[in-house]
matplotlib code that plots the C-alpha trace (Angstrom):
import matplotlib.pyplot as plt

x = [105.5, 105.0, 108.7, 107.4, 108.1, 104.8, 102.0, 99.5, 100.0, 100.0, 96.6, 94.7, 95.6, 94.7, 91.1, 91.0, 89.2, 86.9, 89.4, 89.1, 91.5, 89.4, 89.5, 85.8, 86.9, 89.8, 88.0, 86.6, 89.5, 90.0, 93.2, 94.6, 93.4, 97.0, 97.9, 95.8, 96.8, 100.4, 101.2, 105.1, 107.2, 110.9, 112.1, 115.7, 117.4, 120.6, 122.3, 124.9, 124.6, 125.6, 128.8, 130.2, 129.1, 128.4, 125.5, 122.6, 121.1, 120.9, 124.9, 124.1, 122.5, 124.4, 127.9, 127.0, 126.1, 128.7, 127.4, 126.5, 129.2, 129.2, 130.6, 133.8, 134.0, 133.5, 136.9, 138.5, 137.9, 137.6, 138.9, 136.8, 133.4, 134.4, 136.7, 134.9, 131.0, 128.8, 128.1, 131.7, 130.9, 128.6, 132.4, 132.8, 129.3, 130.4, 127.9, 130.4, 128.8, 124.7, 122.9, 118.9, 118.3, 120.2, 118.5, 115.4, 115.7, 117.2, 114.2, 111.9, 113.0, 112.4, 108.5, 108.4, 105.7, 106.3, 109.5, 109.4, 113.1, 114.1, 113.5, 114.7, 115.8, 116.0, 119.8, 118.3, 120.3, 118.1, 118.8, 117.0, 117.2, 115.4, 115.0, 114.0, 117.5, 121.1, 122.0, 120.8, 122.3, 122.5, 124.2, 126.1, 128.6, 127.3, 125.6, 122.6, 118.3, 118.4, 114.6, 113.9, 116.5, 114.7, 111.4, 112.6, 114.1, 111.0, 108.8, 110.6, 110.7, 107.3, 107.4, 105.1, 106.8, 106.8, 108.5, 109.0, 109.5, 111.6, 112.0, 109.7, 112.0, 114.5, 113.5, 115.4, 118.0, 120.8, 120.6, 123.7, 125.7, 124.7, 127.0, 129.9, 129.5, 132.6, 131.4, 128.3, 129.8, 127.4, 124.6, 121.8, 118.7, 115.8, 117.0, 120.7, 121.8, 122.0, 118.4, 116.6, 118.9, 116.9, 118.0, 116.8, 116.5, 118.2, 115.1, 112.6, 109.8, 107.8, 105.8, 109.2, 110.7, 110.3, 107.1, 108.0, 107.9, 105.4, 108.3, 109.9, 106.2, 105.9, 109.1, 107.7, 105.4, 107.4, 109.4, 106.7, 104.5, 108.0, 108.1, 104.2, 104.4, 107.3, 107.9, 104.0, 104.8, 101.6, 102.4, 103.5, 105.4, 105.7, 108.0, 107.2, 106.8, 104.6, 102.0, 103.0, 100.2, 102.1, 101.8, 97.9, 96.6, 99.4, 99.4, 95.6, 96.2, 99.0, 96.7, 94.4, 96.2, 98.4, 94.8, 93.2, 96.8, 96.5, 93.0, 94.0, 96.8, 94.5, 96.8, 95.9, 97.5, 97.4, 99.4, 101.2, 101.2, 102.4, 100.7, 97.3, 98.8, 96.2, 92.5, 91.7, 90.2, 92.2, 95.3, 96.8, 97.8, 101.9, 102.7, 106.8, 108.8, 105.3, 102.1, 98.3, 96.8, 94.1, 92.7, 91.7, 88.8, 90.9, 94.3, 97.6, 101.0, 104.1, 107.3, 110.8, 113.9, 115.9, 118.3, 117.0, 119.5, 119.6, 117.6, 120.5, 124.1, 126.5, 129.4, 127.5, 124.3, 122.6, 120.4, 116.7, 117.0, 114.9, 112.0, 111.6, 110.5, 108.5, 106.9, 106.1, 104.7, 102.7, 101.7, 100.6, 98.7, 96.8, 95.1, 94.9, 98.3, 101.3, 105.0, 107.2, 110.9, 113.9, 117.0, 120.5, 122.7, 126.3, 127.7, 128.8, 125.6, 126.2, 123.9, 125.5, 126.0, 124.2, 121.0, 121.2, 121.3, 118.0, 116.7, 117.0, 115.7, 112.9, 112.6, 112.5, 109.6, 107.7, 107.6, 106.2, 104.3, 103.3, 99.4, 98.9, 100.2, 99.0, 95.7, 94.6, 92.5, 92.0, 89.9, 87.2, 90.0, 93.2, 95.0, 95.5, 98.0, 99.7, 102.3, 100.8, 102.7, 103.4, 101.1, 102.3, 105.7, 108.9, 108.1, 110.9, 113.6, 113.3, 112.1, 109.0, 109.4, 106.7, 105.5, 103.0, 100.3, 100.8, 99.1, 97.9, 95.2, 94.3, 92.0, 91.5, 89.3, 87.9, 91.2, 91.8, 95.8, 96.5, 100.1, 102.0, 104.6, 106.7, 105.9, 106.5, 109.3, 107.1, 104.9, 101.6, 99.6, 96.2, 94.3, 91.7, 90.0, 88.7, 87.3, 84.1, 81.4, 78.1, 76.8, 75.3, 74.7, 78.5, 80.5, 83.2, 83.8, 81.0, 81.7, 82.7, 86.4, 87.3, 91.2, 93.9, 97.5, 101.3, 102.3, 105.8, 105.4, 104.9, 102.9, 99.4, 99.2, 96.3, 94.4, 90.8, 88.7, 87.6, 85.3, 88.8, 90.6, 91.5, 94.5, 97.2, 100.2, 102.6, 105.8, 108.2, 111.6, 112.6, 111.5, 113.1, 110.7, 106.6, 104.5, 101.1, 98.5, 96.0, 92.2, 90.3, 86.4, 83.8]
y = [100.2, 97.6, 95.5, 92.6, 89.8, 89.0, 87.6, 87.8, 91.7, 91.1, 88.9, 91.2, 94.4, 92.6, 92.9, 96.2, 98.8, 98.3, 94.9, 91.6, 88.7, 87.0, 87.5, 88.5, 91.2, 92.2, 92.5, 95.6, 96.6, 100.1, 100.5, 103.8, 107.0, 107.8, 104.9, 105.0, 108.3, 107.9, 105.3, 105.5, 104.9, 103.3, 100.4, 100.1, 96.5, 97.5, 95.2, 93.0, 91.4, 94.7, 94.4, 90.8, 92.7, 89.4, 87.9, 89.1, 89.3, 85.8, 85.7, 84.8, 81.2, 80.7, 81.1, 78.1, 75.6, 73.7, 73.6, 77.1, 79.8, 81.8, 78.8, 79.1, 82.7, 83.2, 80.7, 82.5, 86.0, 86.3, 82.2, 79.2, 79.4, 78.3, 80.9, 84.0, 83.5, 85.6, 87.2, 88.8, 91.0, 93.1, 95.0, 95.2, 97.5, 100.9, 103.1, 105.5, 107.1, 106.9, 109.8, 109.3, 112.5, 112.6, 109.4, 111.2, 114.0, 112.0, 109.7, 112.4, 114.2, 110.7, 111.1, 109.1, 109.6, 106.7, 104.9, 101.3, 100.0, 96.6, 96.5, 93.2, 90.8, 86.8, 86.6, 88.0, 91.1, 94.0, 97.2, 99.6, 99.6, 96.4, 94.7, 91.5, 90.7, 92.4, 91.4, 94.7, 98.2, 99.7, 97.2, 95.8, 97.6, 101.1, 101.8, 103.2, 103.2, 103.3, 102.7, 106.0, 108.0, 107.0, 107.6, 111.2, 111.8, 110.8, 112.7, 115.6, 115.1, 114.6, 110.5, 108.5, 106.2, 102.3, 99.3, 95.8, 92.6, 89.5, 87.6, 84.7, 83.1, 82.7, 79.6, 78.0, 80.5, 80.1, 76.2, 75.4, 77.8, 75.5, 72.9, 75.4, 75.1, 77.4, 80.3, 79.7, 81.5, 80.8, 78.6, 79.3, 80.8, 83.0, 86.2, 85.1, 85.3, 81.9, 80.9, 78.8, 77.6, 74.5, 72.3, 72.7, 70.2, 70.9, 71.1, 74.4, 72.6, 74.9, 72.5, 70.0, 72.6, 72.2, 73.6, 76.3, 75.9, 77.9, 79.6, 80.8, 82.5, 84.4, 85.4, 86.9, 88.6, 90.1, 91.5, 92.8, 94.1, 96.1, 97.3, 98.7, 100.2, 101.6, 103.0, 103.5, 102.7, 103.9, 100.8, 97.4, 94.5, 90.5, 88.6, 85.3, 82.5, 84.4, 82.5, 79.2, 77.9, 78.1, 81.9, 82.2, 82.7, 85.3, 87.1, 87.5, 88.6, 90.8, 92.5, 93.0, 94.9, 97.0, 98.1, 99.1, 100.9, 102.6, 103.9, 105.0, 107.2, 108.4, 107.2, 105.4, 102.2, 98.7, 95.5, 94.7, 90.8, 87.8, 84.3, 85.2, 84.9, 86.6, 86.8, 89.1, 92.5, 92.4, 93.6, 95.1, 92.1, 92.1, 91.0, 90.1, 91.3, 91.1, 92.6, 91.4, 90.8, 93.4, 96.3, 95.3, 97.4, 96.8, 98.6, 96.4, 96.7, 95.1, 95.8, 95.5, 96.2, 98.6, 95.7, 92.3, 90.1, 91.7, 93.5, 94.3, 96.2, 94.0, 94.1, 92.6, 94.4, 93.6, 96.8, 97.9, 101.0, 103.9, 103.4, 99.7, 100.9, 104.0, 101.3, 99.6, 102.2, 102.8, 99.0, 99.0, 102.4, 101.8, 98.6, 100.6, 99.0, 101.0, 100.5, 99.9, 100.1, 98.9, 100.6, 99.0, 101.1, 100.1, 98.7, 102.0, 103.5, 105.8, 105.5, 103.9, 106.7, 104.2, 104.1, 107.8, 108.2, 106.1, 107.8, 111.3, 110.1, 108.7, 111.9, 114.2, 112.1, 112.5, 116.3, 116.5, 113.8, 112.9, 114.4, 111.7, 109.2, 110.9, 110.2, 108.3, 105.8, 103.4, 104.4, 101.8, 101.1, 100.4, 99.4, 99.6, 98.1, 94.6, 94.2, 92.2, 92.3, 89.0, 88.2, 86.7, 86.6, 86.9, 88.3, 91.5, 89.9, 91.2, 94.4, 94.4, 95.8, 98.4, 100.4, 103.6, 101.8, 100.8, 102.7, 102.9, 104.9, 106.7, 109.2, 112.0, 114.9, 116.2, 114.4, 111.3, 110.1, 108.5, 107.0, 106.8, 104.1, 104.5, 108.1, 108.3, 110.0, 112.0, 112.9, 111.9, 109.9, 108.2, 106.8, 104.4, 103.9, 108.0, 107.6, 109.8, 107.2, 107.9, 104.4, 105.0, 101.4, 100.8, 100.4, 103.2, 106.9, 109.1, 112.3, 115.8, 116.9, 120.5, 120.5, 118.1, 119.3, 116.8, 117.3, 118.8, 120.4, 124.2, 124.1, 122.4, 119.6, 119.9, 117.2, 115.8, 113.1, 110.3, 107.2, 105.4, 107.4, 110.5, 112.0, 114.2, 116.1, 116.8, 118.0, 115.9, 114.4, 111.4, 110.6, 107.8, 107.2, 107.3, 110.3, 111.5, 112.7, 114.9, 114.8, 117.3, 116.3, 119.4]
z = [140.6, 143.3, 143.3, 140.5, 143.3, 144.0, 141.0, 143.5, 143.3, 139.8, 139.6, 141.7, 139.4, 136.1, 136.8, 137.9, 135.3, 131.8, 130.7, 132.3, 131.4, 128.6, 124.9, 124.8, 127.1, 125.7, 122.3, 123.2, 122.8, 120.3, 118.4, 119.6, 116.9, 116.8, 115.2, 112.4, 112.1, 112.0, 109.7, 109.6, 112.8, 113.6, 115.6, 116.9, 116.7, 119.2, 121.9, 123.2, 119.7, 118.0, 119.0, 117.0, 114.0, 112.5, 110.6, 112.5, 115.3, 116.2, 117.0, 120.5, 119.7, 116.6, 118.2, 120.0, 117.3, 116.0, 112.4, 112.2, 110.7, 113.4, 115.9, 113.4, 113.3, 117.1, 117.6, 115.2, 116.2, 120.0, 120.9, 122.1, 123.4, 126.8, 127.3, 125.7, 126.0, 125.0, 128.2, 127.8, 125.3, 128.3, 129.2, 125.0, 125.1, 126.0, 123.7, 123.6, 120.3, 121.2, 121.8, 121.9, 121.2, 118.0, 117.0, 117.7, 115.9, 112.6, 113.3, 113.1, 110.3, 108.0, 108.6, 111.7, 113.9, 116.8, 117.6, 119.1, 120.8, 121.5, 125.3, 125.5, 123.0, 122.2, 124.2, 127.8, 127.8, 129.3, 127.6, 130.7, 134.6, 136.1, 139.3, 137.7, 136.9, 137.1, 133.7, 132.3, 130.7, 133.9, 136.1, 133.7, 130.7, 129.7, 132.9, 131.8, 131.2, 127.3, 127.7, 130.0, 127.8, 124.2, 125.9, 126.7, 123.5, 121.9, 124.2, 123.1, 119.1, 119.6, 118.8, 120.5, 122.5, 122.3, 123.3, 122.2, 124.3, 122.5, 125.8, 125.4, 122.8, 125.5, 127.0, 124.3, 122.8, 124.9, 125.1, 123.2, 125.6, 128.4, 126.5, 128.0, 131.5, 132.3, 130.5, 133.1, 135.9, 138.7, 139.0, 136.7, 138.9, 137.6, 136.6, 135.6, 131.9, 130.7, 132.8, 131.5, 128.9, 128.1, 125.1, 121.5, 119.4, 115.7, 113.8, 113.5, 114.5, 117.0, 118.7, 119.5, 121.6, 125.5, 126.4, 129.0, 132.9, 135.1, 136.5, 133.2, 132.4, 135.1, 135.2, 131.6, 133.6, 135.9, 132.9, 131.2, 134.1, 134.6, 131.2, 131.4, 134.9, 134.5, 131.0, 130.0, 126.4, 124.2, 122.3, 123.2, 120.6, 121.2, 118.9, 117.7, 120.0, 122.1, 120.3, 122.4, 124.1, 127.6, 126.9, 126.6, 129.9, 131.0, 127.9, 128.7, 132.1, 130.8, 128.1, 130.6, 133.0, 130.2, 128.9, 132.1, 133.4, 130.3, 131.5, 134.2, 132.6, 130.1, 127.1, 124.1, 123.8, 122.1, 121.6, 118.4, 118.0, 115.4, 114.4, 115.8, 119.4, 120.8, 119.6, 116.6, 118.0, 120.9, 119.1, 116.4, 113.6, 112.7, 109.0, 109.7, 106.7, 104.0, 103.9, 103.3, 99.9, 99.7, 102.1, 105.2, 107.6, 110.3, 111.4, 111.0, 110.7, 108.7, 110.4, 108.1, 108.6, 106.3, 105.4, 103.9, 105.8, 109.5, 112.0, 113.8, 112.0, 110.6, 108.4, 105.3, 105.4, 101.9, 102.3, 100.5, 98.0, 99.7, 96.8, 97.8, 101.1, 100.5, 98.3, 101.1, 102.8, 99.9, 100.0, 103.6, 104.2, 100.7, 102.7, 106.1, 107.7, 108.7, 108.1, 111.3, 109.7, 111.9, 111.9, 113.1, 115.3, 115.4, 118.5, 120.1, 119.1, 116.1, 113.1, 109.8, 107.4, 104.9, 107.5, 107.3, 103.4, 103.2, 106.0, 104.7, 101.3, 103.1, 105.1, 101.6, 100.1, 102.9, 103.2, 99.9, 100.1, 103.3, 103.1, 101.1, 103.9, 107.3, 108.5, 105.3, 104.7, 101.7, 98.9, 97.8, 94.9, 96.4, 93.5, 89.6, 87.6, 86.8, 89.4, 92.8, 95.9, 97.7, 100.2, 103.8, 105.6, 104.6, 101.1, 100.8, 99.8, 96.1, 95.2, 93.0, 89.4, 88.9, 85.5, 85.3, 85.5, 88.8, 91.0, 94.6, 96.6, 99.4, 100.6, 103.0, 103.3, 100.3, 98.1, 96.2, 96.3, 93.2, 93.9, 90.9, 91.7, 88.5, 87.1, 83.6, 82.2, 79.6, 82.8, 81.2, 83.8, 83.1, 86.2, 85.2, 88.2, 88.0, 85.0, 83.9, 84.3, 83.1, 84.1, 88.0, 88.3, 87.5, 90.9, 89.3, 90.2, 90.2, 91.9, 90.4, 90.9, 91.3, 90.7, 90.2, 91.6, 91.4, 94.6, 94.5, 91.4, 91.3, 88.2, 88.1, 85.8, 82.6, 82.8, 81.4, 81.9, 79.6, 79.6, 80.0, 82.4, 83.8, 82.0, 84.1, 82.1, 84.9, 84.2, 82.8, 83.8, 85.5, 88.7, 90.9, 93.4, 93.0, 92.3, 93.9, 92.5, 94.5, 93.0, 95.0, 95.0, 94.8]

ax = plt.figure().add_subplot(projection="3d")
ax.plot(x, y, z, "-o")
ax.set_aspect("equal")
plt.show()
């Protein structure tokens, strides 16, 4: 790539191929088939802010605020903020223990098919080689391109390979350090850790933050033109505050040029975005933590994280139950969304043997199951049963309480998946919604069906239908995470 000095450069290679930098341009855009295809895929929460093991993932801006628990920790544990900022934890990150290939292969064998890392979180810390700015894995603590090596492992698990950009909330997320101007080592310039480090106010409200300069958005182009040209990522992820109206016209131009680069490498690629920060069609929609109400036409995606309190590893991870989030899988690919779930390496890069237990639980359900995710689409019935999942943000905090009635639905080929989220004990499974209707002007099921199998279970189930239901006798026992049924259609 051309060295990401010049936005002329920049300007002039937006507009070159099928994409020009407008939203009725960029809603041409196709989502890639190998999303929709792939349903399930990993994202890695791992930095500077691993290393504290404290809280979350915000440790950076919280250590600074006065009222905030981790300004009391911080003094307590590694002295006062003006004599150990955050920017001396960089000598602290050794990743001694990481191995992306490892990470690959676990990652793999849970039933992932794509894996997005953190490029570049909220704090400014890159975690791959840049020119854009020395404060990065490679010139700084571990010495090395974490992006180029988790591509390559990925490559090679067969994982398609994506990235995620958290940058643009770093126009305010280091203010409170610039309180401690002898932390600041050198004049703050573009490119230097605690740059811009404007003031924010104490409230949350979005629009009261300083709106950010010209200069801090390009330099958010220059990151992310180095991201695309130099990692080709089949799939690129903004965080929040990318919806910021400052952000509009260079997200455009951005989205532009990643889609006609993309072109030209032949790949199939697509933007992941929050908060309808770019226009619908251009992009694929992100649900943070929740899920949509009903099934969608569209392709979307709810990323989570595998604990309900952190993205990133702490030392009081309150973490989901494995069922909770095959749930959720359940939840999203029934109404044509996929699951993205994050996963928190510890500071010197091993997986917690917790993360791994869920993963491999994960990883088992799949095998068996996984037909019924893969490739899928929703069923004109997505759903039977009492229980509702919350609609909107921020909704998996408590883990919904479902009975056998609850089921879910997906279809493929010449199959039906009836997903039984709480099979019974006794095995005995009625599905209303395949019920023998004799009505044709009822909007119910209709079609003749050759054989009904449990996947999983060696013995195939005897089953009948009714004018109420169809009734499946699968073997019995108790079963701690959902069922699926497999209706074949003749």
């Amino acid at each position: 790539m051309q060295e990401p000095n010049d936005l002329s450069i920049f300007l002039q290679e937006a507009s070159k191929g099928p994409y020009a930098p407008d939203w009725e341009s960029l809603a041409g855009h196709q989502a890639p088939a190998w999303f929709g295809q792939a349903k399930f895929g990993i994202m890695v929460h791992w930095g500077l802010y691993s290393i504290p093991v404290h809280n979350n993932e915000w440790y950076s801006r919280n250590m600074y605020i006065q009222d905030k628990e981790e300004w009391h920790y911080h003094r307590r544990t590694y002295g006062p903020q003006d004599k150990f900022g955050y920017q001396d934890f960089i000598p602290m990150f050794k990743a001694e223990n990481f191995h992306a290939k490892e990470w690959a292969r676990l990652f793999g064998e849970t039933g992932a098919k794509y894996l997005i890392p953190v490029a570049e979180h909220h704090d400014g810390f890159q975690m791959y080689c840049s020119q854009v700015s020395k404060w990065n894995s490679w010139d700084m603590g571990p010495g090395r391109d974490f992006l180029g090596e988790w591509k390559e492992a990925a490559r090679e698990e067969g994982l398609v390979f994506g990235t995620s950009s958290h940058r643009a909330e770093h126009w305010f997320f280091m203010g409170h350090g610039r309180e401690f101007l002898s932390d600041v080592k050198e004049p703050m310039k573009r490119g230097d850790f605690y740059w811009p480090a404007m003031a924010e106010p104490d409230h949350q409200d979005l629009r009261s933050r300083p709106y950010p300069s010209r200069e801090f958005v390009e330099d958010w182009i220059y990151r992310t033109w180095e991201l695309i040209d130099r990692y080709q990522p089949s799939l690129l992820y903004f965080d929040w505050w990318i919806q910021h109206e400052a952000f509009k016209e260079g997200l455009k131009l951005v989205a532009a040029y990643y889609y006609n680069r993309a072109a030209e490498w032949g790949k199939e690629v697509s933007i992941c975005y929050k908060h309808d920060a770019m226009m619908f069609g251009s992009g694929i929609p992100e649900v943070e933590r929740g899920g949509l109400g009903t099934a969608v036409p569209f392709l979307w995606q709810t990323d989570t994280a595998i604990a309900k309190n952190s993205w990133c590893y702490t030392d009081s991870l309150e973490y989901k139950t494995p069922r909770q989030i095959i749930c959720d899988l359940i939840g999203a690919v029934s109404k044509n969304g996929n699951l993205l779930l994050n996963v928190g390496p510890k500071g010197d890069g091993s997986i917690p043997e917790k993360d791994r237990e869920i993963l491999t639980e994960i990883g088992k359900w799949m095998k068996v199951n996984g037909e019924a995710i893969y490739g899928s689409r929703p069923w004109k019935i997505w759903k039977e049963g009492p229980a509702k999942e919350p609609e909107g943000q921020f909704m998996d905090q408590e883990e919904p309480v479902y009975t056998s009635e609850d089921i879910r639905f997906t279809v493929k080929g010449d199959s039906i998946y009836a997903f039984i989220l709480q099979y019974p004990q006794d095995g005995r499974v009625k599905i209303g919604s395949l019920s023998q209707c004799a009505n044709p002007d009822r909007l119910g099921f209709h079609g003749l069906i050759r054989q009904v199998l449990v996947l999983g279970q060696e013995k195939p189930p005897v089953w009948h239908q009714a004018p109420d239901g169809l009734y499946v006798e699968g073997e019995p026992g108790k079963k701690k995470l959902p069922a699926v049924v497999k209706v074949q259609i003749i």
